[in-house]
C-alpha positions, 0 to 999 in steps of 0.5 A, a space after each residue: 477181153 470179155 466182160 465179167 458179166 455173161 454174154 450168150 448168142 441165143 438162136 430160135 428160129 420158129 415161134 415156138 422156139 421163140 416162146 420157149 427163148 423168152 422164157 429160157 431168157 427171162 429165167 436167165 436173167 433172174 440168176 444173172 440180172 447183168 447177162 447179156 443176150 443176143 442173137 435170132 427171134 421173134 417178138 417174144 424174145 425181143 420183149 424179153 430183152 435179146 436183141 435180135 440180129 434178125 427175126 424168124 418172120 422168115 425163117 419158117 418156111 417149109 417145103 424144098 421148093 419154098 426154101 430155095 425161093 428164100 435161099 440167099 436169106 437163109 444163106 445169110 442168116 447162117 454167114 452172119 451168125 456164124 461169123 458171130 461165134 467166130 468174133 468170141 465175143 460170146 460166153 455161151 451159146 443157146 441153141 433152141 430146136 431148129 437143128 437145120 441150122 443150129 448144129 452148123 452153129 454149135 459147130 462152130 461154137 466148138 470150133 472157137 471154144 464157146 461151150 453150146 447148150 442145146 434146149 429141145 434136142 434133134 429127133 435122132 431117134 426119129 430120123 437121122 440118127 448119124 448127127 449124134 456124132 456131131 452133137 457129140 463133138 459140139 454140144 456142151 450140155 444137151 436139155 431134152 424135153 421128151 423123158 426117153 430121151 436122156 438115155 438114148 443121148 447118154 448112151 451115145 456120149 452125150 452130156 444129156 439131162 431131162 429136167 422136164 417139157 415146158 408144156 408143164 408150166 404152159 398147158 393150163 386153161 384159164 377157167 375150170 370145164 363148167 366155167 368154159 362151157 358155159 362161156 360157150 354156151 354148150 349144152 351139158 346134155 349133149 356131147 362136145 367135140 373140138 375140131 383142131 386142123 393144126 395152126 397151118 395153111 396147109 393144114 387146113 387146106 387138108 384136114 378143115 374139109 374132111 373134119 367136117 363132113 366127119 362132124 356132119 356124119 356124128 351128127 347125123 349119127 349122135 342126133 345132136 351134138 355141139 362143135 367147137 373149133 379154135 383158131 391158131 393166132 396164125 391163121 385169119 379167121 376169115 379163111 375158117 368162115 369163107 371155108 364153112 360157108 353157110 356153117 350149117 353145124 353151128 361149129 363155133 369158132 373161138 380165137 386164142 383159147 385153145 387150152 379152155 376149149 380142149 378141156 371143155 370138149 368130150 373128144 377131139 379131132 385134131 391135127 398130128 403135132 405138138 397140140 396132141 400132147 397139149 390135149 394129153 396132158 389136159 387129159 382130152 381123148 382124141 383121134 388124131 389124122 394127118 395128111 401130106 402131098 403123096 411125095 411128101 408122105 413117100 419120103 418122110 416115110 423112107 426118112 423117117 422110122 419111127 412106127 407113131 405119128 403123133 406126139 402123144 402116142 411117141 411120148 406114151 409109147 404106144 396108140 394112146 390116141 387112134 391115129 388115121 394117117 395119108 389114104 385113112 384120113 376120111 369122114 367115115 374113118 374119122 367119125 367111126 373112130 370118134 364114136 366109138 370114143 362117144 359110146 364107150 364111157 368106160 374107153 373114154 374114162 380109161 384113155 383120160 387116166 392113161 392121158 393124166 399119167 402121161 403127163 406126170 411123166 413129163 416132169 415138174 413144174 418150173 422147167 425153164 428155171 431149172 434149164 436156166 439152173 444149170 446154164 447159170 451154174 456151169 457159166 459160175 464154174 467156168 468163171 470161177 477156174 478161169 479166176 483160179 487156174 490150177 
């Protein structure tokens, strides 16, 4: 029999899903001090107080060729967790992204009527737009976290509800724009612009190069201007200093600071992800390039249907921010791109204010205490007609 007190396996499987998890957790734990959480994280998870069957340290592998290397543990993570919901020993199950897996698992939630909330739904509008089915079939209540789409989920039978993105509570820098720049020392004078080539190996080995010869060619072009480039918690700065060698741009390299540094720069050049709506709703002008091994891009694009790349701009709904993708991404490109940015006060000014509507569109402050507001509610609901049956 299952104790009065709310048990729910949560699953997260990246470290974004494992931020977002703590916070889902804690939120949680406020309205229902005696809930119980178990189930798949990282760090962040663990001090929020989930014990963790297994971590995500292995869990973020991309790649097909990468993935099968670590198949028999992927294999069973999934087997276990499965047999998890299978012990109905939980009274709810929280799925966060990661939908590779997660909708086996909600799945198998439905299964042994264990009712699924699923934080930060699957991109069906991008791609694979047949789960819609499954989710229909398996998710209790689906929280997205992008405004457009609550329809697109609702129209599709799905019990859907944007209650906002959790960028809103997290995108805040810590001092005002004069404050940061003159921590960095940058001159007011001259213009700043931040280098962003993503919180990826990867990602650096394809976008940190081609950045900057673009800053040499603003630079040769501007006569002067500063360059600030701030280092995901995942990436050794070292590899950053072994790649600019002699760094004769003076670009300055700043660790765990990536929302001051956004807003102190007068444009961006940054990588395609979830950092471009960061920049957004901080009101940054970007351009904003992305680059992939030729089959990679060959089969996302038969994959995927979407006619935007970037976070902000699929948000927006339209190229907000310049977007330079595959064979575009080169210094001439790019740095033709940023000045015209650099030269057009009144663009820049006009792209600010496109930026800063953006983000009111994204909800209200306080996201993960309203997410936790309905899950609280419906396990109460549920509580309550199982104590009076009709």
């Amino acid at each position: 029999m299952k104790d009065k007190h709310p048990h729910f396996l949560v699953v997260a499987g990246e470290a974004s899903g494992d931020l977002h998890g703590s916070n889902l957790v804690s939120a949680l734990k406020v309205l229902q001090p005696h809930a119980r959480f178990t189930g798949m994280g990282g760090s962040r998870m663990r001090e929020a107080g989930v014990e963790t069957l297994f971590g995500i340290e292995r869990m973020g592998t991309v790649g097909v060729i990468e993935v099968l290397g670590e198949f028999d543990h992927y294999y069973k993570v999934y087997r276990s967790l499965m047999k998890e919901i299978a012990s109905c020993k939980y009274d709810g199950v929280i799925l966060i992204d990661y939908p590779t897996l997660n909708l086996r698992l909600a799945k198998q939630g439905r299964r042994f009527d264990c009712p699924v909330f699923f934080f930060i739904s699957p991109q069906i509008w991008a791609w694979r737009k047949g789960r819609i089915k499954e989710i229909r079939e398996s998710v209790r209540k689906m929280f997205v976290i992008l405004p457009f789409e609550e329809k697109l989920y609702l129209d599709a039978g799905v019990d859907a509800e944007f209650l906002g993105h959790p960028f809103i509570d997290m995108v805040h820098p810590s001092r005002s724009r004069e404050e940061s720049r003159e921590k960095y020392s940058l001159d007011p004078e001259i213009k700043t612009i931040g280098l962003l080539p993503g919180s990826r190996m990867n990602e650096i080995n394809s976008l940190l190069d081609v950045m900057v010869q673009a800053a040499e060619k603003i630079r040769s072009e501007l006569g002067s201007c500063q360059f600030l480039l701030p280092i995901a918690d995942s990436i050794d700065p070292d590899i950053i200093r072994e790649r600019l060698g002699s760094n004769p741009l003076g670009i300055q390299l700043i660790r765990g600071e990536t929302y001051d540094v956004m807003n102190s720069c007068d444009t961006l050049i940054i990588a395609s992800g979830s950092a471009t709506l960061e920049a957004g709703i901080l009101g940054c002008p970007m351009v904003i390039v992305y680059k992939l091994n030729p089959l990679t891009y060959w089969l996302a694009r038969l994959l995927v249907k979407v006619p935007l790349v970037g976070l902000v701009n699929i948000v927006a709904e339209e190229e907000v921010a310049t977007e330079l993708i595959q064979d575009k991404v080169t210094a001439k490109n790019i740095s033709e791109e940023v000045l015209v940015l650099l030269r057009a006060p009144e663009k820049e000014k006009a792209i600010r204010e496109r930026l800063l509507k953006l983000r009111d569109s994204l909800g209200e402050p306080g996201v993960m205490k309203a997410v936790a507001k309905r899950i609280a509610d419906f396990m109460d609901e549920l509580n309550s007609n199982e104590e009076n049956p009709v």
